[in-house]
C-alpha positions as CSV (number, residue, x, y, z in Angstrom):
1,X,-17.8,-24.7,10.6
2,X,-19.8,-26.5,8.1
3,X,-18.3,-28.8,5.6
4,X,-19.7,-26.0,3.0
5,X,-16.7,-23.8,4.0
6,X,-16.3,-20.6,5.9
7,X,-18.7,-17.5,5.3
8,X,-16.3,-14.5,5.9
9,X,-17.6,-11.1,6.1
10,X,-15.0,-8.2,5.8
11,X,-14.8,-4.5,6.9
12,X,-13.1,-1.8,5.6
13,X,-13.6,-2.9,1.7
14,X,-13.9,0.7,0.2
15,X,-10.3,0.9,1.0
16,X,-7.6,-0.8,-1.2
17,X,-6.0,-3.3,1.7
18,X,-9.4,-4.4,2.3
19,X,-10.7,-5.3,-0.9
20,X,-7.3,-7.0,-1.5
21,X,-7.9,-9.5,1.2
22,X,-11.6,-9.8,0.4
23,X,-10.8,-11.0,-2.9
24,X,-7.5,-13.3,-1.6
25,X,-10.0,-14.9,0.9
26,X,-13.1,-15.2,-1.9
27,X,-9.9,-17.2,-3.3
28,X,-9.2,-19.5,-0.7
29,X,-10.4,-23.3,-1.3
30,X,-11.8,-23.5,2.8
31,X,-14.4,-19.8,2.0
32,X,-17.4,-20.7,0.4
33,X,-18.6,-17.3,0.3
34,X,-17.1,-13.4,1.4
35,X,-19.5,-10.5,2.0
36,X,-17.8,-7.0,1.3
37,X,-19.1,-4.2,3.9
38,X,-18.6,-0.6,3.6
39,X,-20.4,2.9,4.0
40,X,-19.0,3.5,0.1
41,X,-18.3,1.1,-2.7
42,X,-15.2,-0.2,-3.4
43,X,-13.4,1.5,-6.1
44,X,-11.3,-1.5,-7.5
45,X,-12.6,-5.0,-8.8
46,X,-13.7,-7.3,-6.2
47,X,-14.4,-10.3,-8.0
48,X,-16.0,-13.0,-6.7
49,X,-17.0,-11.1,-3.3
50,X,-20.6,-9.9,-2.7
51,X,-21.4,-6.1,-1.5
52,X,-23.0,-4.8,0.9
53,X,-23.4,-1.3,1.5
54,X,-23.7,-0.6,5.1
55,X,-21.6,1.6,7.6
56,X,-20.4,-0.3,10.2
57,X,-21.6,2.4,13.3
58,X,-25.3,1.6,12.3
59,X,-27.0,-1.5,14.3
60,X,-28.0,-3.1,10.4
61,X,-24.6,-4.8,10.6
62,X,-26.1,-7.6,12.9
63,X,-29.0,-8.2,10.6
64,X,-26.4,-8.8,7.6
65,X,-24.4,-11.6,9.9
66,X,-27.7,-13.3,10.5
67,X,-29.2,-13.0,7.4
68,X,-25.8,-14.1,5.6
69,X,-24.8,-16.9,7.9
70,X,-21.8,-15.2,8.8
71,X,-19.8,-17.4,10.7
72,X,-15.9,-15.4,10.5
73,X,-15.6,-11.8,10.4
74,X,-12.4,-9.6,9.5
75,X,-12.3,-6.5,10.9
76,X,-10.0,-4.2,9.0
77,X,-12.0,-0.6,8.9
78,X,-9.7,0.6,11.8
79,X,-8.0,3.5,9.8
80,X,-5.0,5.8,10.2
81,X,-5.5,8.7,8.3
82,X,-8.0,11.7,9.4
83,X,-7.8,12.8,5.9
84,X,-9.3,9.5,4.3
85,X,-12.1,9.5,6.7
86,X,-13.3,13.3,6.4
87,X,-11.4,14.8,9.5
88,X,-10.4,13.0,13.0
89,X,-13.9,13.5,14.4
90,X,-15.0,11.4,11.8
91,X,-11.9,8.8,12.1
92,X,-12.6,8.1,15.9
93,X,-16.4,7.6,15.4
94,X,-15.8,4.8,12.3
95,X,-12.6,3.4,14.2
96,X,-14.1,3.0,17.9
97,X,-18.4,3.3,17.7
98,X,-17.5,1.3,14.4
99,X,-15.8,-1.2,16.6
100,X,-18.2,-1.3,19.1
101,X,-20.9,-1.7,16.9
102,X,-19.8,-4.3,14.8
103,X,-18.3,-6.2,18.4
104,X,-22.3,-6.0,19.3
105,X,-23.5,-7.2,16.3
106,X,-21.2,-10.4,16.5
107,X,-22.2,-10.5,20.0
108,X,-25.4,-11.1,19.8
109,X,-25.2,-13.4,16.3
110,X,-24.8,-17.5,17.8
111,X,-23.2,-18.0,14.0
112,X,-20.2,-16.2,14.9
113,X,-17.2,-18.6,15.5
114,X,-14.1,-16.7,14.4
115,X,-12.9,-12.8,14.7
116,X,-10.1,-11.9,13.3
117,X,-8.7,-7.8,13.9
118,X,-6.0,-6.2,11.7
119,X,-4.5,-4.0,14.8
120,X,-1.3,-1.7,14.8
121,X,2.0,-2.2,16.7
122,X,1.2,1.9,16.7
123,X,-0.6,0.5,20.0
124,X,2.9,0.2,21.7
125,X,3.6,3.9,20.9
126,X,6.8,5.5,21.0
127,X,8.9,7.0,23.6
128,X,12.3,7.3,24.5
129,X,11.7,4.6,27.6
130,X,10.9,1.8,25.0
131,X,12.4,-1.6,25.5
132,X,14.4,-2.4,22.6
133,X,11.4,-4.8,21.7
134,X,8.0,-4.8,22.4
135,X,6.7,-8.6,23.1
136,X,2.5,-9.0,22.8
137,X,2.1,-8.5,26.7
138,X,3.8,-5.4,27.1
139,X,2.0,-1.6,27.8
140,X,3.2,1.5,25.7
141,X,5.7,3.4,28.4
142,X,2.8,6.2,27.5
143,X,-0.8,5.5,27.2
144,X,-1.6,7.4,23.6
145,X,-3.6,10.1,24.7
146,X,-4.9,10.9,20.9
147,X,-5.1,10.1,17.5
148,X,-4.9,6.6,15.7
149,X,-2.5,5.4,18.4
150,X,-5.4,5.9,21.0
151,X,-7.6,4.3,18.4
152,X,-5.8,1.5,18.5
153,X,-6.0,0.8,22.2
154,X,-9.8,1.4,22.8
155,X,-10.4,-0.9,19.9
156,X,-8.3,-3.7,21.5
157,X,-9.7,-3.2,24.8
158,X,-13.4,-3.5,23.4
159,X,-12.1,-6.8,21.2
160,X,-10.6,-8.1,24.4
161,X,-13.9,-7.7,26.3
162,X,-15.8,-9.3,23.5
163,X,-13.7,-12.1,23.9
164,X,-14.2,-12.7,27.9
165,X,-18.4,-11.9,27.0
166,X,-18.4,-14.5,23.8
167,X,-15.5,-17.6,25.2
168,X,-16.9,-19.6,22.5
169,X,-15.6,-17.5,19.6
170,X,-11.7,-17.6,18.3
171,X,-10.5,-14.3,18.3
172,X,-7.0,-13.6,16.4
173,X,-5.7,-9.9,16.7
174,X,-3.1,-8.9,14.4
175,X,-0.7,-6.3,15.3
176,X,0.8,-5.4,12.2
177,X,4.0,-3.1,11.5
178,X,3.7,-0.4,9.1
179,X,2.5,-1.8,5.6
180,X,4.4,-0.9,2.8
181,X,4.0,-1.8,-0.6
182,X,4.5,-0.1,-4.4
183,X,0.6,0.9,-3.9
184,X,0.1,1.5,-0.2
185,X,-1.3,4.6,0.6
186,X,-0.5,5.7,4.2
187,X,0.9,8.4,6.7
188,X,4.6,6.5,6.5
189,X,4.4,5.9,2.4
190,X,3.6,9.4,2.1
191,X,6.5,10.3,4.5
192,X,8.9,8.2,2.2
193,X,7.8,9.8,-1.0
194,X,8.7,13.5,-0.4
195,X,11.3,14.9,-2.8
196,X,12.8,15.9,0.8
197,X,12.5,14.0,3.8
198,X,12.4,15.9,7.4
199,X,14.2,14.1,9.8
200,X,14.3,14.9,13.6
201,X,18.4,16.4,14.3
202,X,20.3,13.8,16.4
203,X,18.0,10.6,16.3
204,X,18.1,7.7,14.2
205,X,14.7,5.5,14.5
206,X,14.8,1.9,14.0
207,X,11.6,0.5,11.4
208,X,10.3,-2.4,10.6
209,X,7.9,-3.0,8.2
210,X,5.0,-5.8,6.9
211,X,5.0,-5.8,2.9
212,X,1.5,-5.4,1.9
213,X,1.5,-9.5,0.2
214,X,2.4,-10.6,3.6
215,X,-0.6,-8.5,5.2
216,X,-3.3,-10.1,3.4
217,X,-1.4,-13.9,3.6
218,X,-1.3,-13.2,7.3
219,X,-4.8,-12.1,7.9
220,X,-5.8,-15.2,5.3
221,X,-3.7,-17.4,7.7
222,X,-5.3,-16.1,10.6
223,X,-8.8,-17.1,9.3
224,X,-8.1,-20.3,8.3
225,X,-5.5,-22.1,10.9
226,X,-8.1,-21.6,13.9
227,X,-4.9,-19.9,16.3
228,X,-6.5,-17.5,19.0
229,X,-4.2,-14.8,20.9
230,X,-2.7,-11.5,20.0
231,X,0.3,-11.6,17.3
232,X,2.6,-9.5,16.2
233,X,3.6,-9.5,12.6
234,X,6.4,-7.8,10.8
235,X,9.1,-8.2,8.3
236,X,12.4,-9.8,10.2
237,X,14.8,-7.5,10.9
238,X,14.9,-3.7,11.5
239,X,16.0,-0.5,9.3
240,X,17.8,2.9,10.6
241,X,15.9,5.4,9.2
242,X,19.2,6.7,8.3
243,X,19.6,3.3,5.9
244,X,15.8,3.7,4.7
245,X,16.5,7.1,3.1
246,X,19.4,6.5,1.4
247,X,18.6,3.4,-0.1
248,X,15.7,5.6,-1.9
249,X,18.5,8.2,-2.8
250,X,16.2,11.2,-1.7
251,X,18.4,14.1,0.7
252,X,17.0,14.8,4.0
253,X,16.9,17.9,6.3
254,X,17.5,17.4,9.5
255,X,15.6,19.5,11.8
256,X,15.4,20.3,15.4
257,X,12.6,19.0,17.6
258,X,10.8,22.2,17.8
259,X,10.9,22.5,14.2
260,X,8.8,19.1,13.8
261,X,5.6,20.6,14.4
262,X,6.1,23.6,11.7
263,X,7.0,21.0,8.8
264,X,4.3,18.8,10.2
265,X,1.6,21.5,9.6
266,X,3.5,22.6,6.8
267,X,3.1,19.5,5.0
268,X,-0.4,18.7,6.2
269,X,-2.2,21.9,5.0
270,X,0.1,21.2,1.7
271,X,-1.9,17.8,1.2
272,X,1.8,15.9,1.0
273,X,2.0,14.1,4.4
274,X,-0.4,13.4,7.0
275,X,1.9,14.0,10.0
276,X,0.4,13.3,13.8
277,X,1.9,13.6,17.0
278,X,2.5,10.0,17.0
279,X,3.8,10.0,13.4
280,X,6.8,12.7,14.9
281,X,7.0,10.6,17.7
282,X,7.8,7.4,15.9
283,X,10.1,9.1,13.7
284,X,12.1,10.2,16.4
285,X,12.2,7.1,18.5
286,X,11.3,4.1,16.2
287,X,9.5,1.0,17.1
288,X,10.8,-3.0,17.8
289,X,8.7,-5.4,18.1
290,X,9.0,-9.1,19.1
291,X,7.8,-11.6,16.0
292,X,8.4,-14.9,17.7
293,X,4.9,-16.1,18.6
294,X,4.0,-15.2,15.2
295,X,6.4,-18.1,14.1
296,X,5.9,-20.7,16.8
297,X,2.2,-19.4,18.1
298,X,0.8,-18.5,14.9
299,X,2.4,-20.8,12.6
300,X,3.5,-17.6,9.9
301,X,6.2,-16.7,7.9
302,X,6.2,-13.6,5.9
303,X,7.6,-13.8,2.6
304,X,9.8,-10.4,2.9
305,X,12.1,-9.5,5.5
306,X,11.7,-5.6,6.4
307,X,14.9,-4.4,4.0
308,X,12.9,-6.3,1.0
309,X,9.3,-5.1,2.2
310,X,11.3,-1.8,2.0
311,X,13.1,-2.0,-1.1
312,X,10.1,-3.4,-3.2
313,X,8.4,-0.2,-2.3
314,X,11.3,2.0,-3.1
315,X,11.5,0.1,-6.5
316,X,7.9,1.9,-7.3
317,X,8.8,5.7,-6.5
318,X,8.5,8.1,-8.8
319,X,9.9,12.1,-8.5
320,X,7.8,14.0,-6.7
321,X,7.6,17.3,-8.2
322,X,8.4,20.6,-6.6
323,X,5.4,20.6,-4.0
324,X,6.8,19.2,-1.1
325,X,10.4,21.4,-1.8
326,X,8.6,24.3,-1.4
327,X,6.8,23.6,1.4
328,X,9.5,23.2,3.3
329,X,11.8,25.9,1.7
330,X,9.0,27.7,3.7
331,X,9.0,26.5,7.1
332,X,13.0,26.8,6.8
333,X,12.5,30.4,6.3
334,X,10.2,30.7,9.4
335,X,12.9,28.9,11.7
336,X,14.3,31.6,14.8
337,X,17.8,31.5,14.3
338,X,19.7,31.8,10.5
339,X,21.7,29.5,12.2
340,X,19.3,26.5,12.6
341,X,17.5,27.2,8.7
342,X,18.4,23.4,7.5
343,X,21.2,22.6,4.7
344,X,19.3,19.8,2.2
345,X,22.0,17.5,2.5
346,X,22.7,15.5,-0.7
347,X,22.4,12.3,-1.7
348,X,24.6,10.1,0.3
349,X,25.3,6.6,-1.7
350,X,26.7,5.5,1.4
């Protein structure tokens, strides 16, 4: 690194996490300079951070890290929502040829001395064979065989062969728990903010989380303390999904696995969740994951444990309206058997 400081360049900036940490890392005292990249303009403020417009799956992207001396780059355009990106075709070409184009472009630039990936414990997957918690060198039970979770997994495999091709470069991989936050916008968030949550009859996931603050001081960490590997990074601690719900005082419906699916495509052709296969599946077995070579590896502490991660997004929901209610009054009218139409339950203040 030069003694000018680091020039960073960042993915993903369109979207609100990533223009978040593109401004926290034009911020930093050790950056002298971050270049925003995405295929659309960012909607928010980005301060001090310069704009590039350029879509990550187009070969330009190594003529920007020459031509800006880029010598760190953030990756964080890996997304989780089909809806965001204009329908899951569209999400596995900007996720994976993304990947691999951008992993190319920093291939073949000398400048490059740093990577740093925001991944997904998603990669771990969820199954009823989980260990009670995944460490970093552990496989999912199931290799994902679609969606984000799959994703996930080809874009760690083509970081990991960047990293044998290019020794020279430090590459940090982050593989965050779900991000919550009073303004995070994703699959679980919107989960969480139906009037009436579906829940799968007889299990009881465990959660953790990564409050959104901690998200962008981790990925800041990971670009400035110099620490290669893979990390994961969550929130200590874990929540019942059963202890989730009630602390946001919404009633839930318990339904029986082959019920999942209706809600699910219930609620996505509603526009009020975004539920996958690996969405149900994570709702019906949870996830644990291992943070202690984020603390002695990594050197990083989040600020909020996964109950206050939690709570502080909880502390930002607002009624939801009548949309979601009748969406599922609707699939509980479609259900076989009278006797298996779901009771709402009430609140429980337990």
């Amino acid at each position: 690194m030069g003694s000018a400081g680091r020039v960073v360049l960042v993915t993903g900036v369109s979207r609100d996490l990533g223009r978040k940490f593109a401004r926290t890392a034009a911020a930093d005292p050790s950056v002298a300079r971050v270049i925003g990249v995405d295929a659309v303009p960012p909607r928010g403020d980005i301060g001090d951070v310069s704009f590039v417009r350029a879509d990550i799956r187009n070969p330009v992207i190594a003529k920007i890290i020459v031509k800006e001396d880029v010598d760190t780059v953030v990756h964080m355009s890996v997304i989780a929502t089909p809806g965001s990106a204009g329908g899951r075709t569209t999400m596995k070409e900007l996720n994976v040829i993304g990947t691999m184009q951008l992993l190319a472009a920093c291939q073949k630039a000398p400048g490059v001395e740093a990577l740093v990936v925001k991944s997904s414990t998603t990669v771990y997957g969820a199954s009823s064979r989980d260990p009670a918690m995944f460490t970093e060198d552990m496989e999912p039970r199931r290799a994902p065989r679609s969606g984000y979770a799959k994703d996930v997994a080809e874009v760690e495999s083509y970081v990991r062969g960047f990293a044998r091709r290019r020794p020279d470069v430090r590459v940090t991989m982050l593989r965050c728990a779900n991000v919550i936050g009073p303004d995070v916008a994703s699959p679980l968030s919107s989960y969480f903010r139906l009037p009436v949550i579906p829940t799968v009859l007889g299990h009881d996931p465990r959660l953790q989380f990564l409050h959104e603050s901690d998200l962008l001081g981790v990925l800041r960490h990971a670009v400035v303390s110099d620490v290669p590997g893979t990390f994961n990074v969550a929130g200590d601690g874990l929540l019942m999904l059963s202890q989730a719900v009630r602390r946001l005082q919404r009633p839930t419906v318990p339904l029986p696995p082959f019920a999942i699916g209706g809600v699910a495509s219930t609620l996505r052709s509603a526009r009020v969740a975004d539920f996958s296969p690996e969405q149900t599946a994570f709702l019906t077995y949870g996830r644990g994951v291992d943070t202690t070579r984020m603390r002695s590896e990594l050197g990083f502490e989040p600020a909020h444990t996964t109950a206050s991660a939690f709570a502080d997004f909880g502390s930002s929901l607002r009624p939801t309206g009548g949309h979601a209610e009748r969406a599922l009054a609707t699939v509980a009218r479609r259900l076989p058997d009278p006797d298996l139409v779901p009771v709402v339950g009430g609140v429980d203040h337990g």
